[in-house]
N, CA, C and O atoms as a GROMACS GRO file, in nm:
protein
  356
    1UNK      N    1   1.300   1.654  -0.119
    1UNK     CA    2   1.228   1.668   0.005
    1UNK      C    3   1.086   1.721  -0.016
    1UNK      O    4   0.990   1.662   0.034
    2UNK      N    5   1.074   1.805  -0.071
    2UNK     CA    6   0.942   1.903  -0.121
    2UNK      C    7   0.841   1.748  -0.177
    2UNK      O    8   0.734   1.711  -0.127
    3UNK      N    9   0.913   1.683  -0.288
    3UNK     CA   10   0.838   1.586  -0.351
    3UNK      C   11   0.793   1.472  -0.233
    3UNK      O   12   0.685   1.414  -0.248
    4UNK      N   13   0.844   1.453  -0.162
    4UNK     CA   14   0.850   1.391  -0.055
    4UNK      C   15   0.732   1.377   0.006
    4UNK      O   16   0.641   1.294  -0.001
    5UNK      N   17   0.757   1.514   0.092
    5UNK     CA   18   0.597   1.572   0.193
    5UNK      C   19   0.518   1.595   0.114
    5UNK      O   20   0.415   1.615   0.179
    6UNK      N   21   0.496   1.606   0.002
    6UNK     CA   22   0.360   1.623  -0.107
    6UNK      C   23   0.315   1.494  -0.132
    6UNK      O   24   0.198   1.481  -0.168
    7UNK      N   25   0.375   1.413  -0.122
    7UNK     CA   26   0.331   1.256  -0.118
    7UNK      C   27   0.264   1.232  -0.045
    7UNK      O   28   0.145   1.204  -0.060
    8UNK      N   29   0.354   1.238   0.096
    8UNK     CA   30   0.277   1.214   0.211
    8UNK      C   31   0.165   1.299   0.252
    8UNK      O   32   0.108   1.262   0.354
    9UNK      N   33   0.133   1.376   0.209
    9UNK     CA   34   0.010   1.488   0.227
    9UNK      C   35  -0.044   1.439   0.166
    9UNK      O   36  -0.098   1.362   0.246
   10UNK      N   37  -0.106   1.397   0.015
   10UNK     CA   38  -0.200   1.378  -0.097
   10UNK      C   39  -0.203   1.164  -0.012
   10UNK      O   40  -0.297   1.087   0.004
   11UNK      N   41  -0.115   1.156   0.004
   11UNK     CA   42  -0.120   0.969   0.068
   11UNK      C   43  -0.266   0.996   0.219
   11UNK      O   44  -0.361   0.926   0.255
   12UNK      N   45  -0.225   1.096   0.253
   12UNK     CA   46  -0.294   1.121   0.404
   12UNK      C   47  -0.465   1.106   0.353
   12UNK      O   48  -0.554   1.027   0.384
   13UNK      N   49  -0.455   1.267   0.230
   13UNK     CA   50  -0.608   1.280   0.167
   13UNK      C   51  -0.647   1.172   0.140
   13UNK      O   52  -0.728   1.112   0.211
   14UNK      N   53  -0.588   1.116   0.009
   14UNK     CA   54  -0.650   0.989  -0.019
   14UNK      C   55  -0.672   0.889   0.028
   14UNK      O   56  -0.761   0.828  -0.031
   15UNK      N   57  -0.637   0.850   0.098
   15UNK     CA   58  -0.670   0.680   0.196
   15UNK      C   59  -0.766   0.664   0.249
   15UNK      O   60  -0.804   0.550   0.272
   16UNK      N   61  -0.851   0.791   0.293
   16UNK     CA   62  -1.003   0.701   0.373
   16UNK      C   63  -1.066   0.711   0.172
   16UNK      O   64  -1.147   0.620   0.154
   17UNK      N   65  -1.050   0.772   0.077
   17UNK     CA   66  -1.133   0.791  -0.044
   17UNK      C   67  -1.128   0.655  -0.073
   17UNK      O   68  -1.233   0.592  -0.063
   18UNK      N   69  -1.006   0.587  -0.112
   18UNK     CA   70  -0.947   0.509  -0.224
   18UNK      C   71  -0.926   0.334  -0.086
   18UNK      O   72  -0.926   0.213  -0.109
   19UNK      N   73  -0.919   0.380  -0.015
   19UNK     CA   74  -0.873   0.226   0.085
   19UNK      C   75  -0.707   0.289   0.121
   19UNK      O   76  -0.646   0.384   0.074
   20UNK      N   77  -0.657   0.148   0.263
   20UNK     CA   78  -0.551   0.146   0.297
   20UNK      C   79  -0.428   0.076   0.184
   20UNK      O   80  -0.311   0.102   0.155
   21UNK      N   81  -0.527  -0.021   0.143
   21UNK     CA   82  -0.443  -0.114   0.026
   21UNK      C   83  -0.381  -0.023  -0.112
   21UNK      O   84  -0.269  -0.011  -0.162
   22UNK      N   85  -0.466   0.012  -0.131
   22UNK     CA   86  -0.455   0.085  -0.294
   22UNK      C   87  -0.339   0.214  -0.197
   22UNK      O   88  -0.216   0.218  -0.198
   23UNK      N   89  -0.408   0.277  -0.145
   23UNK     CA   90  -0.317   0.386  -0.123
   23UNK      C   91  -0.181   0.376  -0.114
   23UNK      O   92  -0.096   0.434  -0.180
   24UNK      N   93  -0.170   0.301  -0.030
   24UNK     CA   94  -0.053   0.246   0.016
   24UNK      C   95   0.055   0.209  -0.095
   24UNK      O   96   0.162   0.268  -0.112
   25UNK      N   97   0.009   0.103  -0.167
   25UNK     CA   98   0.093   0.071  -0.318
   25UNK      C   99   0.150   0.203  -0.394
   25UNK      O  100   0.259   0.238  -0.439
   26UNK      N  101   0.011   0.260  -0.384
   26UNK     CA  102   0.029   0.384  -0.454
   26UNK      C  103   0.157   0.466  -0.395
   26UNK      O  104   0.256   0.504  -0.458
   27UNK      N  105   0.132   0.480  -0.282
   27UNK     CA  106   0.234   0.579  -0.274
   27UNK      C  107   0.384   0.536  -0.210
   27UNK      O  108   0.470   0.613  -0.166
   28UNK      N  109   0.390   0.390  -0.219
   28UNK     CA  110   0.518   0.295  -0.174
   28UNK      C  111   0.599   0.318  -0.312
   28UNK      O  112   0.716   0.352  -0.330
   29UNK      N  113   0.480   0.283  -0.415
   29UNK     CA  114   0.533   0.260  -0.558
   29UNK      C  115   0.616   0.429  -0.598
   29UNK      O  116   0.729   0.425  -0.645
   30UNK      N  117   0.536   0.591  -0.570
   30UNK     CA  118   0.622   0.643  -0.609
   30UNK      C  119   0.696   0.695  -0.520
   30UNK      O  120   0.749   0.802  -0.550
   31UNK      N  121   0.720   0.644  -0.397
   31UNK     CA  122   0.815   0.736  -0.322
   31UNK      C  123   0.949   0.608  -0.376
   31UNK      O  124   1.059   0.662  -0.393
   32UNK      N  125   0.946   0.467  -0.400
   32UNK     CA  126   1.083   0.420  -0.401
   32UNK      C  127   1.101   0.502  -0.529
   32UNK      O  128   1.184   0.593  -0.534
   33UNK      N  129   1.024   0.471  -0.629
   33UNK     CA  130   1.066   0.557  -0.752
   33UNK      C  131   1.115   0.660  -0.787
   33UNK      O  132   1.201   0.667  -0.875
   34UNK      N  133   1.072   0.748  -0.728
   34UNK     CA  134   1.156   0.899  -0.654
   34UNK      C  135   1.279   0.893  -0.564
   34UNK      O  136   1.354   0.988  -0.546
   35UNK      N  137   1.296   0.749  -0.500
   35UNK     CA  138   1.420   0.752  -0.416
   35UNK      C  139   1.556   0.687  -0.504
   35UNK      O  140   1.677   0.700  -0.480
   36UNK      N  141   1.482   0.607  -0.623
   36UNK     CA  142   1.570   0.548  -0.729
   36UNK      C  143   1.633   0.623  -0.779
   36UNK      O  144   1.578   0.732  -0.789
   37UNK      N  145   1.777   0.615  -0.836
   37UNK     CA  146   1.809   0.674  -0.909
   37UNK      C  147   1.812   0.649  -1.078
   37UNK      O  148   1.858   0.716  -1.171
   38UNK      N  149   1.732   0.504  -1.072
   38UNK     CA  150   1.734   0.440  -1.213
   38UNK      C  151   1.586   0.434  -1.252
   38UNK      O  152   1.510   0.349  -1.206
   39UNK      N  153   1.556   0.510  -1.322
   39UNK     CA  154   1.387   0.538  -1.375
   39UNK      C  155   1.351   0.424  -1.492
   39UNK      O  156   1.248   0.432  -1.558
   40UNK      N  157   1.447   0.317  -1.509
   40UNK     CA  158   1.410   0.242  -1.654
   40UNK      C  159   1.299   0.124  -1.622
   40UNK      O  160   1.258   0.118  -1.506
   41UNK      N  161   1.263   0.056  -1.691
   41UNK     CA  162   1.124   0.022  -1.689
   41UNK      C  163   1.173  -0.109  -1.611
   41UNK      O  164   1.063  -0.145  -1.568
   42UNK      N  165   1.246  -0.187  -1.572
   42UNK     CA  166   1.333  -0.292  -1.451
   42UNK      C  167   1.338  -0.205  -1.364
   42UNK      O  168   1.358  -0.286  -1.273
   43UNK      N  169   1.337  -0.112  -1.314
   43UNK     CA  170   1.360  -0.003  -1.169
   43UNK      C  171   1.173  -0.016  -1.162
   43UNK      O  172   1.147  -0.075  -1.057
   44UNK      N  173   1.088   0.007  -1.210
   44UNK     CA  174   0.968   0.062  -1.223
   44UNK      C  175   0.846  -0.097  -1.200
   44UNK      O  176   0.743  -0.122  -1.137
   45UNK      N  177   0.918  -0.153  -1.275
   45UNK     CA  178   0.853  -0.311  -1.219
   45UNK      C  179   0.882  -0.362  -1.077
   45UNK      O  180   0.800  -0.411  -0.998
   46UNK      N  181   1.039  -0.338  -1.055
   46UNK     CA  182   1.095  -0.369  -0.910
   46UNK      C  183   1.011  -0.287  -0.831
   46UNK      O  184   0.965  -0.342  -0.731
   47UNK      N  185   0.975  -0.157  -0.852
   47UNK     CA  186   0.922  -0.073  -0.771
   47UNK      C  187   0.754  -0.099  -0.711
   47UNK      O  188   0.701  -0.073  -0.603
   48UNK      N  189   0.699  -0.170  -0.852
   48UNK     CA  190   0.561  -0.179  -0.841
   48UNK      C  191   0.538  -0.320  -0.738
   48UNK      O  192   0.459  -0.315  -0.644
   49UNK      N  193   0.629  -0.463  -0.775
   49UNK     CA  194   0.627  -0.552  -0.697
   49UNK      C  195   0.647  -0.506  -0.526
   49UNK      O  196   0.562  -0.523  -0.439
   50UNK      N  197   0.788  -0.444  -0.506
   50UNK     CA  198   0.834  -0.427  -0.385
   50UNK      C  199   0.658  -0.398  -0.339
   50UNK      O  200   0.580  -0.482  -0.294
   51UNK      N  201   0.630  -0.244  -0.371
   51UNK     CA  202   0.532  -0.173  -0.345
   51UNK      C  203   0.376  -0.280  -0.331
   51UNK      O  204   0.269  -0.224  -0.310
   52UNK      N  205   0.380  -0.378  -0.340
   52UNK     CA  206   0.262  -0.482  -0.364
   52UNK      C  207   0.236  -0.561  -0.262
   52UNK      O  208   0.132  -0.586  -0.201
   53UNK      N  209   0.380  -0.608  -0.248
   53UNK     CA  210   0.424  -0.685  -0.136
   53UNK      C  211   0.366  -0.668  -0.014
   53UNK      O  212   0.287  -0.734   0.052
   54UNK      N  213   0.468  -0.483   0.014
   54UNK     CA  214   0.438  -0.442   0.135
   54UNK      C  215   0.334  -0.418   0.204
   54UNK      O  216   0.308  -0.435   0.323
   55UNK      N  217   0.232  -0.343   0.044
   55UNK     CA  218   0.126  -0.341   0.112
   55UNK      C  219   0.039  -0.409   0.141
   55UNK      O  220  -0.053  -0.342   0.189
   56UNK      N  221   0.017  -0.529   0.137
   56UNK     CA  222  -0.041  -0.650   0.150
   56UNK      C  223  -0.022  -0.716   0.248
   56UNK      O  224  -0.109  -0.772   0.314
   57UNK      N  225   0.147  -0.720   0.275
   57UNK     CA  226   0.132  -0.747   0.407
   57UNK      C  227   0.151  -0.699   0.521
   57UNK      O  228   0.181  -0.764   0.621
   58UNK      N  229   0.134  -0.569   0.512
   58UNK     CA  230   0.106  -0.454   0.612
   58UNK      C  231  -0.047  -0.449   0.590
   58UNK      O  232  -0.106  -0.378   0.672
   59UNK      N  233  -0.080  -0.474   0.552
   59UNK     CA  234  -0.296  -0.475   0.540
   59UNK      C  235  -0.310  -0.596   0.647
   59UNK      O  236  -0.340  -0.569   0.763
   60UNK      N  237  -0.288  -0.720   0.609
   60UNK     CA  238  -0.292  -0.837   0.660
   60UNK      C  239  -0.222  -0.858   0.819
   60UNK      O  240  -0.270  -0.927   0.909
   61UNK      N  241  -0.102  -0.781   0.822
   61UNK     CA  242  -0.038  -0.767   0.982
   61UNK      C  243  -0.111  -0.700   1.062
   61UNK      O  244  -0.156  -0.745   1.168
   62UNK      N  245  -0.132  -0.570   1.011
   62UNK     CA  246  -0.248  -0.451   1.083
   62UNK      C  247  -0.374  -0.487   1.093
   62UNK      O  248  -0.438  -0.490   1.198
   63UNK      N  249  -0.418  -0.519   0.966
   63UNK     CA  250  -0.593  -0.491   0.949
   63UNK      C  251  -0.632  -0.593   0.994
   63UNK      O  252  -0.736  -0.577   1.058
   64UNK      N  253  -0.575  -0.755   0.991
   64UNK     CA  254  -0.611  -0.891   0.988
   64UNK      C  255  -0.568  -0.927   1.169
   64UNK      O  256  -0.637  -0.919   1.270
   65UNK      N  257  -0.421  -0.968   1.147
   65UNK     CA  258  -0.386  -1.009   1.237
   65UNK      C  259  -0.401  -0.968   1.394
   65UNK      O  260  -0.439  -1.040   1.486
   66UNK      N  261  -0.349  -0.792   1.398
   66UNK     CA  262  -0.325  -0.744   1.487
   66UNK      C  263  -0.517  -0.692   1.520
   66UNK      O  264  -0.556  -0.662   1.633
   67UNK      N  265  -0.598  -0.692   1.413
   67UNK     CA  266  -0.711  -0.624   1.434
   67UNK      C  267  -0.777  -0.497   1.427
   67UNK      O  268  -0.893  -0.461   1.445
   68UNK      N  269  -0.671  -0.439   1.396
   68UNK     CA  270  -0.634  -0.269   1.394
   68UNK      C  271  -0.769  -0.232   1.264
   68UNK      O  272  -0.797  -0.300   1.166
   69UNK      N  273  -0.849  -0.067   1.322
   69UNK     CA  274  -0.930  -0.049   1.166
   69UNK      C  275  -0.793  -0.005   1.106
   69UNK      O  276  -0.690   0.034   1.161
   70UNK      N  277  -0.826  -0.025   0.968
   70UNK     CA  278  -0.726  -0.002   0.898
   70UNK      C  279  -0.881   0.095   0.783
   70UNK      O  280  -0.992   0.046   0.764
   71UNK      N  281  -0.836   0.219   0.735
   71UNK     CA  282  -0.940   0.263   0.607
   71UNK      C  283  -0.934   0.175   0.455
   71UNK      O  284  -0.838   0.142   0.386
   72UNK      N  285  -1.052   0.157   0.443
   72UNK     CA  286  -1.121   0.013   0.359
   72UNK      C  287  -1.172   0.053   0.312
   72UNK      O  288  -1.253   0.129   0.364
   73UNK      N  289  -1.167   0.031   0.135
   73UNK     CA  290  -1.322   0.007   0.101
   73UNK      C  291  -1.354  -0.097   0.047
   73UNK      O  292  -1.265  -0.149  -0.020
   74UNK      N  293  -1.432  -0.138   0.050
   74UNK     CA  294  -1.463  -0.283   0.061
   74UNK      C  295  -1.447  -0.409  -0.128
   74UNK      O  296  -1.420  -0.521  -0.170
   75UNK      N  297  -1.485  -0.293  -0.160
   75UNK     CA  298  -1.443  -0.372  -0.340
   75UNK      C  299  -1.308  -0.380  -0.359
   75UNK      O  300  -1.271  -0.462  -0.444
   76UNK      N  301  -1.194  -0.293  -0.281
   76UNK     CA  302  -1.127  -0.253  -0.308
   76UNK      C  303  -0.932  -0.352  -0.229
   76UNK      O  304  -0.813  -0.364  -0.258
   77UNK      N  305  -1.024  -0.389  -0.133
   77UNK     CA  306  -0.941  -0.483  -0.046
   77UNK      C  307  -0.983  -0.630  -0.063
   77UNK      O  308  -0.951  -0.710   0.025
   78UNK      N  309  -1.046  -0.666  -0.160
   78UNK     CA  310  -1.041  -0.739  -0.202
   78UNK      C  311  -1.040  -0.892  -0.136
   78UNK      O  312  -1.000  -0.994  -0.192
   79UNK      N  313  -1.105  -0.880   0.026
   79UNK     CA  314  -1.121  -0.942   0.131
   79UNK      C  315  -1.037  -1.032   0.168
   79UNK      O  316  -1.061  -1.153   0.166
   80UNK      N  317  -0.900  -0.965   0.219
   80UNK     CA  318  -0.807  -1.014   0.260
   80UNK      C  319  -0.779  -1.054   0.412
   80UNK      O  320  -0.681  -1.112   0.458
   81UNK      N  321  -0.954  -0.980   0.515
   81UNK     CA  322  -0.945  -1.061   0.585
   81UNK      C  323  -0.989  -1.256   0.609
   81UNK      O  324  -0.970  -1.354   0.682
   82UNK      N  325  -1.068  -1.201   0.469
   82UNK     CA  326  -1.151  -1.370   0.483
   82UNK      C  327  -0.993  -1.483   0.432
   82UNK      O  328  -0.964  -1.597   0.468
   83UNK      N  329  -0.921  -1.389   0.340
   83UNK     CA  330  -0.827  -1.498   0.332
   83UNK      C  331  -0.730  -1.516   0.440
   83UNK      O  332  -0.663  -1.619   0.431
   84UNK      N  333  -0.708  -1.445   0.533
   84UNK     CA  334  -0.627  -1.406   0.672
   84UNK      C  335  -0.713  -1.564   0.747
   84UNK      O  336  -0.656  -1.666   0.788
   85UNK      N  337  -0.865  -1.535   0.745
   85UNK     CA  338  -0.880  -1.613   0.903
   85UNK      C  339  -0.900  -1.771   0.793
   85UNK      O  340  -0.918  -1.883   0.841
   86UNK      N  341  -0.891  -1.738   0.635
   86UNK     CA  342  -0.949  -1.888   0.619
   86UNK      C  343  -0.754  -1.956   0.640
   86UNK      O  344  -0.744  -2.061   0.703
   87UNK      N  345  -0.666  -1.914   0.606
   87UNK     CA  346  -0.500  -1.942   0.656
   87UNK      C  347  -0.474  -1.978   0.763
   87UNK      O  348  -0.441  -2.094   0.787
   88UNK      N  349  -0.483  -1.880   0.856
   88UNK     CA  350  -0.497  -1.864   1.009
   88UNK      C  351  -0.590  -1.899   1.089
   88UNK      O  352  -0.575  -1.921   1.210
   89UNK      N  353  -0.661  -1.904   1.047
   89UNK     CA  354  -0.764  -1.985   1.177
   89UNK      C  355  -0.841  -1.874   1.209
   89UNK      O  356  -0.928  -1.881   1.295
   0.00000   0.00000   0.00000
């Protein structure tokens, strides 16, 4: 639990620094990892994909679709709205 809310505290700091994207991975990637009970390097790949996924398309649902600011920085998101409206219209 302790490891938990220290995540989510240092996830809070960092996200306007670092972007919504990066952060996000970041801290998807170690909270499943921490929720795993299998630390071997197949738990840690599963973890990094899952964690890739989500945040990508939680950037793209929020930041793109729905319109929402989402915290950006701009080298860093890698302009996933231009690929949103060139898909979507």
């Amino acid at each position: 639990m302790p490891c938990t809310i220290a995540l989510i505290f240092l996830y809070i700091l960092v996200m306007p620094k670092i972007g919504f994207t990066i952060s996000t991975f970041c801290f998807l990637t170690l909270q499943i990892t921490l929720l795993s009970t299998d630390l071997s390097a197949k738990s840690w790949l599963k973890s990094l994909l899952i964690a890739l996924i989500a945040a990508l398309v939680i950037y793209i649902i929020f930041g793109c679709a729905f319109g929402l600011a989402v915290p950006k920085v701009s080298f860093v998101d890698l302009g996933l709205g231009n690929l949103y409206r060139a898909i979507f219209g």
